[in-house]
Structures are given as C-alpha cells and as structure tokens.
C-alpha positions in Angstrom: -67.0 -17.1 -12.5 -66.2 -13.7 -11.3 -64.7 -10.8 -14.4 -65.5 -8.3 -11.3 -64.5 -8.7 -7.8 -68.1 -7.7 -6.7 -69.7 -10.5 -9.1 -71.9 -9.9 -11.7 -74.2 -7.1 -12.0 -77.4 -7.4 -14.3 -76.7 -5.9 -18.1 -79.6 -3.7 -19.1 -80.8 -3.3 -22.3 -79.9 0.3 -23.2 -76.0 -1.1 -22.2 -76.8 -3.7 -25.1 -77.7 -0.7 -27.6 -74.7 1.2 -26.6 -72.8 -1.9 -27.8 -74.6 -2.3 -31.4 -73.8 1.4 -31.6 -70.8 1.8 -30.1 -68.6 -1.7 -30.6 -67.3 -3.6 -28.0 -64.1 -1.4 -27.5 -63.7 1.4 -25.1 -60.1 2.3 -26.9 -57.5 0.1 -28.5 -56.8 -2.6 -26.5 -59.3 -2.0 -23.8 -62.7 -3.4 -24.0 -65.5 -1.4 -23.2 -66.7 -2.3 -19.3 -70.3 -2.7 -21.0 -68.8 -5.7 -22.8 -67.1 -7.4 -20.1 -70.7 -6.6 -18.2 -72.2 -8.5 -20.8 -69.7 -11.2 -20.9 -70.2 -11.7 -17.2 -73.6 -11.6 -16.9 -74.1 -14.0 -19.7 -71.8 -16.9 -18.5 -72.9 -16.8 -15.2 -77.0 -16.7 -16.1 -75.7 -19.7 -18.3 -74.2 -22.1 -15.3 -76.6 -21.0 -13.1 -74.9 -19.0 -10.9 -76.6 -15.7 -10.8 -78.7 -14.9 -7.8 -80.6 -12.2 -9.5 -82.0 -11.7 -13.0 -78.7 -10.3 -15.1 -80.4 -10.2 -18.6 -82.6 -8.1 -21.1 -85.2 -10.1 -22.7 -83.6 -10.8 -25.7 -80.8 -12.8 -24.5 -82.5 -14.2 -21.8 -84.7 -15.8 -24.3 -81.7 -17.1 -26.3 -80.4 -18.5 -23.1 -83.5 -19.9 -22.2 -84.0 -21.7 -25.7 -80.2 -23.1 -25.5 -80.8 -24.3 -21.8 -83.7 -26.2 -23.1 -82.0 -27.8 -26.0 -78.2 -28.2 -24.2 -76.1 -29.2 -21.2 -73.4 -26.1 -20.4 -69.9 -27.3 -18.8 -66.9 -25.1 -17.5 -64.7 -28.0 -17.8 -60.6 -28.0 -17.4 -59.0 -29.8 -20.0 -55.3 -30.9 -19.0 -53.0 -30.7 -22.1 -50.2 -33.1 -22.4 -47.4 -30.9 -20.1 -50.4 -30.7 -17.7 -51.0 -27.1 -18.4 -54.9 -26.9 -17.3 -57.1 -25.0 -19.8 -59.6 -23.4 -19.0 -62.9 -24.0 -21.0 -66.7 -23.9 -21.8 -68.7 -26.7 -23.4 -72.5 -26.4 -25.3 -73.4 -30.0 -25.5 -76.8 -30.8 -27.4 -79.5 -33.1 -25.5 -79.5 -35.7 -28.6 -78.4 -39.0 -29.4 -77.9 -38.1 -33.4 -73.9 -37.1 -34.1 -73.7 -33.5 -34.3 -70.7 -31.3 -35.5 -68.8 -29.6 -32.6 -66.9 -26.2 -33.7 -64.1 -25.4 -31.1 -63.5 -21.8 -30.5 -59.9 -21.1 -29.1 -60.5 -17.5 -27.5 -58.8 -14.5 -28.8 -55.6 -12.5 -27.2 -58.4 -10.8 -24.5 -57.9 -10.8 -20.9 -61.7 -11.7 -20.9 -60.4 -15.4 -22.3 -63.3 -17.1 -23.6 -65.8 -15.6 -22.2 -66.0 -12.6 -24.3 -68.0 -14.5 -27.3 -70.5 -16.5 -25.5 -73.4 -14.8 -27.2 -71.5 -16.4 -30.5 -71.4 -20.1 -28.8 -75.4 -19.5 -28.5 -75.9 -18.7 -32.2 -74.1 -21.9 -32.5 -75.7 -24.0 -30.6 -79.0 -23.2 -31.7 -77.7 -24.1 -35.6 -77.5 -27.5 -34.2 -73.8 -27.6 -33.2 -72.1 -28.8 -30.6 -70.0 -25.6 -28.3 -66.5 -25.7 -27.1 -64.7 -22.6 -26.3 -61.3 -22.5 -24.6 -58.6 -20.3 -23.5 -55.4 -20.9 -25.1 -52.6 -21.3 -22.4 -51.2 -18.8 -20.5 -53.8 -16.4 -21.6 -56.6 -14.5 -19.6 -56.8 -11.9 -16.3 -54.0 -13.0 -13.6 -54.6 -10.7 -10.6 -51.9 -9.7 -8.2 -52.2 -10.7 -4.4 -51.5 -8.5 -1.6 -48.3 -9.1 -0.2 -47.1 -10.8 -3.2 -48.4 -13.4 -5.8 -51.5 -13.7 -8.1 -54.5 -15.8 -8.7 -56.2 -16.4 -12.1 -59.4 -15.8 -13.4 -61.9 -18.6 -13.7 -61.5 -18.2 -17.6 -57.7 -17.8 -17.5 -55.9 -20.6 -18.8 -52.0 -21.9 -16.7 -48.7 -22.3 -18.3 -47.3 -19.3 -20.1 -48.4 -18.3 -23.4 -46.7 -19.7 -26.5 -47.7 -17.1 -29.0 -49.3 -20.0 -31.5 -46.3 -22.2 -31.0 -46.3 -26.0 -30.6 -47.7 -26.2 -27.7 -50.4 -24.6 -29.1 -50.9 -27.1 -31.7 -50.6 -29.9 -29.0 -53.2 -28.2 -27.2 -55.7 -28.2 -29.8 -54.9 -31.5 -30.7 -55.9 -32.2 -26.8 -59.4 -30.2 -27.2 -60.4 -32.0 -30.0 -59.6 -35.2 -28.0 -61.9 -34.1 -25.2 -64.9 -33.2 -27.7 -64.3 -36.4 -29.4 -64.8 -38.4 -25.5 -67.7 -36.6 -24.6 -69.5 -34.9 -27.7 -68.6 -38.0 -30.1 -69.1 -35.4 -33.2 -69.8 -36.2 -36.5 -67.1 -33.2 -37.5 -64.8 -30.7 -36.3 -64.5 -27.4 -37.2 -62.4 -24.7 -35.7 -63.4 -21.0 -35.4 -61.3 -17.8 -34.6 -60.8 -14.3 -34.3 -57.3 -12.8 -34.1 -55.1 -15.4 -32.1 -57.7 -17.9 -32.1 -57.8 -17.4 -35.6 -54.3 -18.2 -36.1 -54.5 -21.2 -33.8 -57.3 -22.5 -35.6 -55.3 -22.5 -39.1 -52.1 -24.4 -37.3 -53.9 -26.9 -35.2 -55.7 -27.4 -38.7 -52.3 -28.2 -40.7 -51.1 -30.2 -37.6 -53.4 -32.5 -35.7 -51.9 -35.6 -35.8 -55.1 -37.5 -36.7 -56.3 -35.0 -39.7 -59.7 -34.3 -37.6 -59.9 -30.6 -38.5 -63.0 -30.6 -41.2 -63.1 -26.5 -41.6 -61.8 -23.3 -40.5 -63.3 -19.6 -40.2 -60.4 -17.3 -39.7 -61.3 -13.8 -38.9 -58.9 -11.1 -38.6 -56.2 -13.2 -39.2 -52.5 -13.8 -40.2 -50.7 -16.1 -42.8 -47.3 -14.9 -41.9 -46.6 -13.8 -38.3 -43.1 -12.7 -39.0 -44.3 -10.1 -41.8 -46.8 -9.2 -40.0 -44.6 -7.9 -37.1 -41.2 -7.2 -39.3 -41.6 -6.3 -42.9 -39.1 -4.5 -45.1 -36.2 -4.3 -42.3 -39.0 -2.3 -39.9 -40.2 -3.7 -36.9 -44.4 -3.1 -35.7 -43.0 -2.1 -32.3 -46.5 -0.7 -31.2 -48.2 -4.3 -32.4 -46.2 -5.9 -30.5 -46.3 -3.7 -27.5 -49.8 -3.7 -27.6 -50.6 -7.4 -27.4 -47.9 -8.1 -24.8 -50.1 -5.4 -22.7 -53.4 -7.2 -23.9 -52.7 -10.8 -22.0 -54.0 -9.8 -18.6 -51.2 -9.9 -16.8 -47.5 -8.9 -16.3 -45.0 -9.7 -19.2 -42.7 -11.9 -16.8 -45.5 -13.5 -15.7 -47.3 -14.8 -19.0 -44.3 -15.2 -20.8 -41.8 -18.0 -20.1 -37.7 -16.8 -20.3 -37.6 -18.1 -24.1 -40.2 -16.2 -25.5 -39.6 -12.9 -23.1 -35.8 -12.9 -24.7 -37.6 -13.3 -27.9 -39.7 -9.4 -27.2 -36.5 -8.5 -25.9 -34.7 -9.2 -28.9 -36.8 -7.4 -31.2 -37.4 -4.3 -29.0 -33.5 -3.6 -29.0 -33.5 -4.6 -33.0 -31.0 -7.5 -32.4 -30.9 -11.5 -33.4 -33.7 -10.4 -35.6 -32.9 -13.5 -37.5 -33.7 -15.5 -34.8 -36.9 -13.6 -34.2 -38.1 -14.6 -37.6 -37.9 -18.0 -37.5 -39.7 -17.8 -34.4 -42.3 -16.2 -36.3 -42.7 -18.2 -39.2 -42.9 -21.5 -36.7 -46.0 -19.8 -35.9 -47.3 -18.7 -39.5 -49.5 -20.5 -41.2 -48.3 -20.2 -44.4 -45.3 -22.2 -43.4 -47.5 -24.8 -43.5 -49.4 -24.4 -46.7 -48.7 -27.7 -48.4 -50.0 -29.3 -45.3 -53.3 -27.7 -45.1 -53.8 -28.3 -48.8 -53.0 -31.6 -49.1 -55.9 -32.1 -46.1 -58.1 -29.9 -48.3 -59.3 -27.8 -45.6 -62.0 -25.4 -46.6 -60.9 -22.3 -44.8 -62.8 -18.8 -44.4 -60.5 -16.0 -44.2 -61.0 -12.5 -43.5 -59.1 -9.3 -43.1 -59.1 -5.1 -43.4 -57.6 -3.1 -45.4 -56.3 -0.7 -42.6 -55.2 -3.7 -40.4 -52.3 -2.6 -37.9 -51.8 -6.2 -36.4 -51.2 -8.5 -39.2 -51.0 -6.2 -42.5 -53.3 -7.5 -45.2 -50.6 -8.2 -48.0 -49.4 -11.2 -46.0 -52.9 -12.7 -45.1 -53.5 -12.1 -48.9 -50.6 -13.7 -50.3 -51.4 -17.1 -48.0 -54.8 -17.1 -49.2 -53.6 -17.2 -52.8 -51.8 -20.2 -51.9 -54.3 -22.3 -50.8 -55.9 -25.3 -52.7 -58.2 -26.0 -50.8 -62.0 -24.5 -51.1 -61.6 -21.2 -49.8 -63.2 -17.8 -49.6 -61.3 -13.8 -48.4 -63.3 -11.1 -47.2 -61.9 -7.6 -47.3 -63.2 -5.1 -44.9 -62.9 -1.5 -43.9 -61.2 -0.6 -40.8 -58.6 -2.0 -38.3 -58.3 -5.6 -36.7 -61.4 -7.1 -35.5 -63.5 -4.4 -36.0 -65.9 -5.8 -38.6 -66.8 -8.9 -36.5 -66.0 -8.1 -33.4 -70.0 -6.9 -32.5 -71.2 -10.1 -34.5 -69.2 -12.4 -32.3 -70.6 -9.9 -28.8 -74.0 -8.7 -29.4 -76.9 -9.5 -31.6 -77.7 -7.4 -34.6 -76.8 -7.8 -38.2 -72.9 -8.6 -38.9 -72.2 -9.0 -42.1 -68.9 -10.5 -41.3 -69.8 -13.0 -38.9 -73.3 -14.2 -40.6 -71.0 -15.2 -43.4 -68.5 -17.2 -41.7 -71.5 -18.6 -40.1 -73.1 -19.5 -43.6 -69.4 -20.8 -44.2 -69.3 -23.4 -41.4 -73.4 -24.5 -42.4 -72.4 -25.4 -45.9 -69.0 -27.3 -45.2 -70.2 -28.5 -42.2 -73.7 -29.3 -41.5 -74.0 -29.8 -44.9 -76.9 -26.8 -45.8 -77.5 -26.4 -49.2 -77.1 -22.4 -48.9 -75.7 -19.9 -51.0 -72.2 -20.9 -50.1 -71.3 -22.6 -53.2 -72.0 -19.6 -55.4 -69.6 -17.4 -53.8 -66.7 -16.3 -55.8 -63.5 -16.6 -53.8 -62.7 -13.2 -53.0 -64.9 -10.4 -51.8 -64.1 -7.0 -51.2 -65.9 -3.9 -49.6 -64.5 -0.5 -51.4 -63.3 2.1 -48.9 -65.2 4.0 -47.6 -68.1 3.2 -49.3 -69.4 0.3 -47.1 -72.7 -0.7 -49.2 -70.0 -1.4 -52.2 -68.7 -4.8 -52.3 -66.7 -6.8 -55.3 -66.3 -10.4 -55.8 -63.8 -11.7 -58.0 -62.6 -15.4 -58.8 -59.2 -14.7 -57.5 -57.0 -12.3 -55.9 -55.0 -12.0 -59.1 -58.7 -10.9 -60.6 -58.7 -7.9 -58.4 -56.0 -5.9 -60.3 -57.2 -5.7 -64.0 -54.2 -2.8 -65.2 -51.6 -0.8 -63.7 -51.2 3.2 -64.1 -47.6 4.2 -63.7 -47.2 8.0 -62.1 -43.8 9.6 -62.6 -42.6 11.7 -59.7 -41.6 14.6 -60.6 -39.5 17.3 -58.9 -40.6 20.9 -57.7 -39.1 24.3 -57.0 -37.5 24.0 -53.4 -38.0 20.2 -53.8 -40.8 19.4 -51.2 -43.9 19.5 -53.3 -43.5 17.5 -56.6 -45.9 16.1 -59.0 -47.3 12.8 -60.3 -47.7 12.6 -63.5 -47.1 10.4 -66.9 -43.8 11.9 -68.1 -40.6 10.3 -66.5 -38.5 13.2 -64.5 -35.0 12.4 -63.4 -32.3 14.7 -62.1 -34.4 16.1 -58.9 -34.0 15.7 -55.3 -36.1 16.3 -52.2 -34.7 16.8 -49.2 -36.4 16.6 -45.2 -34.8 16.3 -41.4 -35.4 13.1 -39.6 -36.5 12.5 -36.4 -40.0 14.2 -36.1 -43.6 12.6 -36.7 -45.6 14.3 -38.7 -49.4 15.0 -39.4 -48.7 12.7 -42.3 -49.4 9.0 -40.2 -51.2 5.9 -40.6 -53.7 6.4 -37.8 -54.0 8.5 -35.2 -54.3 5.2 -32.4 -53.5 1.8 -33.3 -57.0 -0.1 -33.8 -59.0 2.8 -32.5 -58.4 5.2 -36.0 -59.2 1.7 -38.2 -62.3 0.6 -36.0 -63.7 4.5 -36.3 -63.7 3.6 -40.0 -65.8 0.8 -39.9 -67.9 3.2 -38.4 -68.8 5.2 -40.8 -66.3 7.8 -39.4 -62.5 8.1 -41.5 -59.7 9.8 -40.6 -59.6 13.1 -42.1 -56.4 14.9 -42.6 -55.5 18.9 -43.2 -52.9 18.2 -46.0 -52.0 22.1 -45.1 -50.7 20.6 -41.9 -48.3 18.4 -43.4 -44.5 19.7 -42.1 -42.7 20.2 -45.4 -39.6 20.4 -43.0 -39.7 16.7 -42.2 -41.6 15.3 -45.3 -42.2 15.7 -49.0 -45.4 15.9 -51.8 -46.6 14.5 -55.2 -49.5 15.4 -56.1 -51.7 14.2 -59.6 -54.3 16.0 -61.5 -57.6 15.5 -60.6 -59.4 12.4 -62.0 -61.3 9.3 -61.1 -59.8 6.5 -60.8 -60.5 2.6 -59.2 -57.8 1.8 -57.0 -57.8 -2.1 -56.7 -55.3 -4.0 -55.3 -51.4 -3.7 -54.1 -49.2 -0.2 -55.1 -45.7 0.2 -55.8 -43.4 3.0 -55.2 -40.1 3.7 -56.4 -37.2 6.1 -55.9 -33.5 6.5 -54.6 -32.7 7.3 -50.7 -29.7 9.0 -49.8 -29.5 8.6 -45.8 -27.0 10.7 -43.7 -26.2 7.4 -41.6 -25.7 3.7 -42.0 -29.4 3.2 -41.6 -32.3 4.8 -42.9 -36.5 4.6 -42.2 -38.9 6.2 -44.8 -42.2 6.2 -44.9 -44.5 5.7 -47.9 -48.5 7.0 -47.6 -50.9 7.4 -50.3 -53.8 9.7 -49.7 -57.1 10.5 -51.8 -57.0 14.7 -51.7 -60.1 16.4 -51.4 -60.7 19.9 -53.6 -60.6 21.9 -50.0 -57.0 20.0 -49.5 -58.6 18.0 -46.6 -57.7 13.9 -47.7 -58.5 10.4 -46.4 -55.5 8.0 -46.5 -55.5 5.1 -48.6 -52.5 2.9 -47.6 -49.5 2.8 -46.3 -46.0 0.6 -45.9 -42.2 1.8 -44.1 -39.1 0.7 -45.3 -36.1 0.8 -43.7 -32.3 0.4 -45.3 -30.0 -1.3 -43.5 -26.0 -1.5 -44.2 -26.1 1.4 -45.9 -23.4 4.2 -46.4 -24.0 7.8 -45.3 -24.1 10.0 -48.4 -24.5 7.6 -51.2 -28.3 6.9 -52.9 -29.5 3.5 -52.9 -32.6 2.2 -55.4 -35.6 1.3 -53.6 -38.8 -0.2 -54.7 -41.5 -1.6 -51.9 -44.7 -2.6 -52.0 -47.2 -0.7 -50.0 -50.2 -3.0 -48.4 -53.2 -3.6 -50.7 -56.4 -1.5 -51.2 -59.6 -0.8 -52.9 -60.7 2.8 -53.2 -62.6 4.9 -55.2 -61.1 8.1 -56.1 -63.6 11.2 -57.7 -63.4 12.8 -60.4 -62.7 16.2 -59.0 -59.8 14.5 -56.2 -56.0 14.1 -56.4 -53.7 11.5 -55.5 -51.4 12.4 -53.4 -47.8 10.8 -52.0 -46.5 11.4 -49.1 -42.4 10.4 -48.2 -41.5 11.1 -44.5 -39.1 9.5 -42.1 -41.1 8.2 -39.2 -43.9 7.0 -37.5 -45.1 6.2 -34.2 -46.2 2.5 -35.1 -42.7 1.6 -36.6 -39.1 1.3 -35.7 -36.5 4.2 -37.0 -33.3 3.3 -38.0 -32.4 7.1 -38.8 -30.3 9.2 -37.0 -32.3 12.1 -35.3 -32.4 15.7 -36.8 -30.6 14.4 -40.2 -30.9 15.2 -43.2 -32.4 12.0 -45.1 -32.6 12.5 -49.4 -35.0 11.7 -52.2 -34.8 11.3 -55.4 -35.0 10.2 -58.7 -32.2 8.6 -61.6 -32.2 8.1 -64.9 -33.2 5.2 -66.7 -34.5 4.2 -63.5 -37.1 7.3 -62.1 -39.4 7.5 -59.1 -42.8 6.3 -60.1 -46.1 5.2 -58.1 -47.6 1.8 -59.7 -51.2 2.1 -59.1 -53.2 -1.0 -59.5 -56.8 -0.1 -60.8 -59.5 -2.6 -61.3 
C-alpha cells in the first residue's frame, strides 16, 4: 500500500506528539500530512512491507504485541453487484469464538487506513478486526494522458452516500467475517459516514447479526442535517463532495450527481429529501428497536455536518439500551485523536468501554451510566448526566424582545413589547457568523481555544441586537425564538445566533439555526418561530445574553434578494421572545 508515490517514510516520534497536540487535521477537510505519515507507516510495518524501520517505540511495540497474538489480511471483499471493497482484517491466533467489530471507514480519502492505530486497541481487547472502505470511497489518482488508478485502500463502484447498496454491502462484510473469523458477535463501529453506515446496516441485515453499534459523530436524519427550515448546508455538502478523493463525476454515479445538482440550484428539493431520509437512520427506528440494538451515540454541540437537534431527537427514540455523549466543538473533533494516536480520549475510551460491556461481556462501569452525558461549553472538565434528554431542560425563561431608538439595538427582557420594528439590508455577511471555517472554528474549541467575537464589529447596517441584563444563568438544552419577518421579495433567509457577552463587549457564541421563508409576499410580515440547535452553557454572573438577527451566512443558502431591505419585528398578542431552556 502506497498513500505517497515515494512509499512510506518512517514517522518519528516528535511527528506523533505534534498529533496529540495538534489533532489529526491540518484544516477542515484536509488531514494533516503527519497523519497520513502515520497511517502509512503503520499499515505497511503491519503487512510487512516496509524495508526500513517506520515506527517510534511505542507503536512499534503495539504492533509487535498484535503480530504476536494475530494474523493481518488486506483482503477484497466482492459485494453482490461485484463492486470490490477494499479491506483490512485483525484475525486472533485462537480457536475460542471471539467478537469481531467491523469498522466501515469514514468519508476520508485515506479510506480505512486512517484508524489502524484504533483496530490495534481492538485487537488487543480480544477482538477480532475488520475495517473496510465503503464503495466508491478513497484517493482515485489521475493518469497522464487521461484516466485514473485507485489507491490500495480505495474501494470501486461509485459512492452511494449510505444508500442500499450500502446496507447490501455490509450485509456482505459481515458474511466474510462470519466465513473466516466464525465470531461469537458482531458489532459495528463508526465515525461520521461509517457511523451512519453502521446504524443502517444495523436496522437492515437481513439475518439480524448486528449485536451493537458505537456511532460517533453521527447523524439520525441526513435530510435535516443538510436542509432544515427551507435552508440548505450548501458548504456541508460542498465540503464532503471535495472530501472523497477524487473528482465529483468520477465518484458519483449520474443519479446521485443530479441529486448535488438539484440541491445546489435549490430545485426538486422534494426529491432531494427523500433521498435523504432513505439514508437516515431514524427512518428506520422501529426496526432497530424491535432488534434491540444497544447503540452508542455521540455528537457536539457546534457540529456543522449533521446539526445536533437531529441526532438528538433519534436518540430519544430509541428503545433499545442506549447512551448520548455531548461534546464541545465541531464534527469529529473529540474522537478523532482517540481513533489516530495514543493518548487519553475520553470519547473514544468510552465507546470502547461501550462495546466491552455489550459485547465481550465485561462487567465494567457500563451499566451505571445514565443515558445522556453532556460536557458544558467551554468548560471541558464539566460534564452532566441525566436519565433522559427530556431531563436536560428542567424550566424555561422567556425574554421579550424589545425595540430601541433607531431600531438596531433592542433589549431582552421580561416585559412583552409589541409595536417595534428593526430594519437591516440583505446581502452582506457579517462579523456576526457561526464559525469562521467549517470544522476548523468547532475543532479549535475542543481545543481549549473558542471563537471570540468583537460585538463592536457587528454591522448594524445588515443585522440587529438584544441584549439582557447581566446575570447567571444555566443554559441547558434546545432555544426558541420568535418574531415577525417582513421580506422585500418572495423569499427571505434570516439568521438567528445567540451569544454569551463579555463585560469588555468581546462574546463567545452559543448556538445558532437559519430560517428561510419561502412563498412569501414582498411587503407583508409573516410569524415565525424556529428552533435554534441545542446547547449547554454556563453564563456568569457579570455577562449578557445577547441575540443577534442577520440575513446571511456563508454556511447556508440565501433566498433574499441582494441589497434589500429585510424587516423585524414584533405583534401583539403574539411578541418576539427568546425561550431559553435552563437546567
């Protein structure tokens, strides 16, 4: 296997600090070279292909004591069309059934490779290993003079975005392991796509094999996740159609291309969300329940992928045993070192823990978990475990908006205040956004490093204020907002965000959601409610709330005409108001 054209090239031990430091990202969707050094240098020490020492002691140890105890395979495994996948297979040197946990790789160019360091923890917990890259996914380079040629750890067939083929194709891997590992159970494990495969080959093997799932960084509902509330994630998407490895007409077949196509341009968007809900999850809830899957979920609270309302709202559906972690930061931050490097990883040791217990059958500390468990932004040694989501929210505080001379700086407060309106052009982004750079912003904040923002900055041209009074306050779980729109078009985007505001008017943003009217008539206020995605935050006693309304940003669609005039405001009998969940 070759990531490199000039092969592997050893990975030193100060490359492996800069990776517990550092993560595994070098920006959003690019991974940092030290990783895919690391990812090289592992696999190919593993199958015995390097001609030099690539290692630092401490994995070549663990690679040594997994050698000892395993057989390693790079096996293709021909699904059902005769797509090949590509794979990699940790098979234990004993005669006594083992569990095997299948690990469909994430949407990474790398393919499976870039957890191998994970299927080593495994394996040395006394399971059986097999990794694979789900079709169509994985580096495809071009050919000079025309063509390309895959990866070692790239998968054929176009990619199917967690569609039926996928299914089939897990159905097929568990098939393999079943031939040649004969395992006592199955369990599936995944982070981002993989998670999402993991959850639907789960509710659909044919056979019921699936034992247990650990979902990390996840998605119940792909369709919410990339269009909520009439507003399309246009830089999701365009992010992970850039993250495959190779050219869009190339990893995508005609069916699924017309699909991007379709919600790019904003068109046949009802056939764009059945697409996704085929590939949700929680379409498929009564399925998984009734097989009683115990399933592992996690998710953040800034997540720019797949939005944490809609992973949140599946797990409350499930009937099955179950547990939700809550994180700070951005998708696949938390466990993306735990799955690359070693060092402690909170989010990965527990999934970890999560498989022993259902699993292997170790009597750990598994069974005293509460169901949910959430760390408090940005306070990362604060956790909170309740029985239920519902448990998380114990009251709600209703803020009034309230109107202010020259109508961009209003107030929240306990009064209701009708009659007002603020008014701000469309068209322009302002300082007031939901990260600077998808992932890169959220995965910053898992490092100890938030986004702060000089509310002084904030355009009152092409935005508007509320502000509280100072006091403490718990925010814990989903908030509401309220208030009319008047757009100058058919159409209209606003944007909700609500910050924490520092005494020196710097602030830290707490969470966000867009809205967008469609059908609507130019000059005439329509009521709006919408919920903005969940949170738990600590506010100080000396800090503000603060809400900001604007018009656009760069991870969303706009359906406003540019350089309009777009209107806020508030009725009677049925005022603008913030419901804040507190716990």
């Amino acid at each position: 296997m070759s990531i490199s054209e000039d092969g592997p090239t050893p990975f030193t031990a100060s490359q492996l600090t800069k990776l517990q430091d550092s993560g595994i990202y070098a920006s959003g969707t690019q991974l940092s070279p030290d990783a895919v050094n690391l990812a090289e240098a592992l696999v190919a020490t593993l199958a015995g292909s390097a001609e030099q020492p690539l290692l630092p002691a401490e994995l070549q140890e663990l690679v040594t004591q997994v050698q000892a105890k395993a057989t390693i395979g790079l096996p293709r495994i021909t699904a059902d069309d005769g797509v090949r996948l590509s794979a990699f297979t940790i098979r234990l040197k004993t005669d006594e059934p083992r569990p095997v946990v299948i690990v469909p790789a994430g949407w990474t160019p790398l393919g499976w490779t870039l957890f191998t360091y994970l299927y080593l923890r495994l394996a040395l917990r006394g399971y059986h290993v097999l990794a694979y890259t789900p079709r169509g996914i994985g580096q495809t380079f071009p050919i000079p003079g025309g063509g390309f040629i895959d990866a070692p750890f790239t998968s054929g067939g176009t990619v199917d975005v967690g569609g039926p083929s996928d299914w089939a194709d897990g159905s097929t891997v568990i098939d393999y392991a079943q031939q040649h590992f004969a395992p006592s159970r199955v369990a599936f494990l995944g982070e981002s796509y993989g998670s999402g495969i993991s959850q639907l080959v789960a509710a659909h093997d044919p056979a019921g094999r699936v034992d247990a799932v650990v979902a990390l960084s996840t998605w119940g509902d792909l369709a919410d996740s990339l269009y909520l509330n009439e507003t399309r994630h246009l830089a999701a998407v365009d992010a992970l159609v850039a993250f495959t490895g190779g050219p869009e007409e190339r990893k995508f077949d005609p069916a699924t291309r017309q699909i991007l196509a379709d919600f790019r341009d904003g068109t046949n968007l009802d056939e764009v969300v059945a697409w996704g809900k085929e590939r949700s999850p929680a379409s498929y809830v009564d399925q998984t329940n009734a097989r009683g899957i115990p399933t592992f979920y996690s998710n953040t609270w800034h997540e720019t992928l797949f939005p944490v309302n809609e992973a949140v709202e599946h797990f409350e559906r499930l009937t099955v045993p179950k547990h939700l972690n809550l994180w700070i930061g951005d998708h696949a931050a938390p466990e993306g070192a735990g799955l690359t490097v070693p060092g402690p990883n909170a989010p990965v040791d527990e999934a970890l823990a999560w498989l022993d217990h259902h699993v292997l059958g170790v009597a750990n500390e598994v069974p005293g978990w509460e169901p949910v468990k959430s760390q408090v932004m940005f306070e990362p040694t604060v956790r909170e475990s309740r029985a239920s989501w519902a448990d998380v929210t114990t009251s709600t505080e209703r803020l009034y908006l309230g109107g202010a001379k020259g109508g961009q700086d209003g107030t929240l407060g306990t009064a209701p205040a009708a009659g007002w309106k603020a008014s701000f052009t469309t068209g322009e982004l302002t300082e007031a956004t939901a990260v600077d750079d998808l992932l890169t912003t959220g995965r910053q904040e898992w490092k100890g490093n938030p986004k702060t923002y000089a509310t002084g900055k904030f355009d009152r041209r092409y935005l508007a204020t509320w502000t509280s009074p100072a006091g403490a306050r718990r925010v814990r779980g989903i908030p509401r907002v309220q208030l009319t729109v008047t757009p100058a078009g058919k159409s209209a985007t606003v944007v909700a965000y609500l910050f924490d505001l520092a005494p020196d008017g710097t602030a830290r943003i707490i969470t966000h959601e867009p809205l967008t009217l469609t059908e609507a008539t130019a000059g005439q206020a329509v009521q709006v409610s919408w919920n903005l995605q969940a949170a738990a935050y600590d506010i100080a006693a000396d800090h503000k709330l603060m809400l900001v309304i604007n018009a656009k940003d760069k991870l969303y669609s706009d359906a406003n005409a540019p350089l309009a005039t777009l209107t806020v405001g508030s009725t009677t009998g049925t005022e603008a108001h913030l419901d804040l969940p507190l716990g």
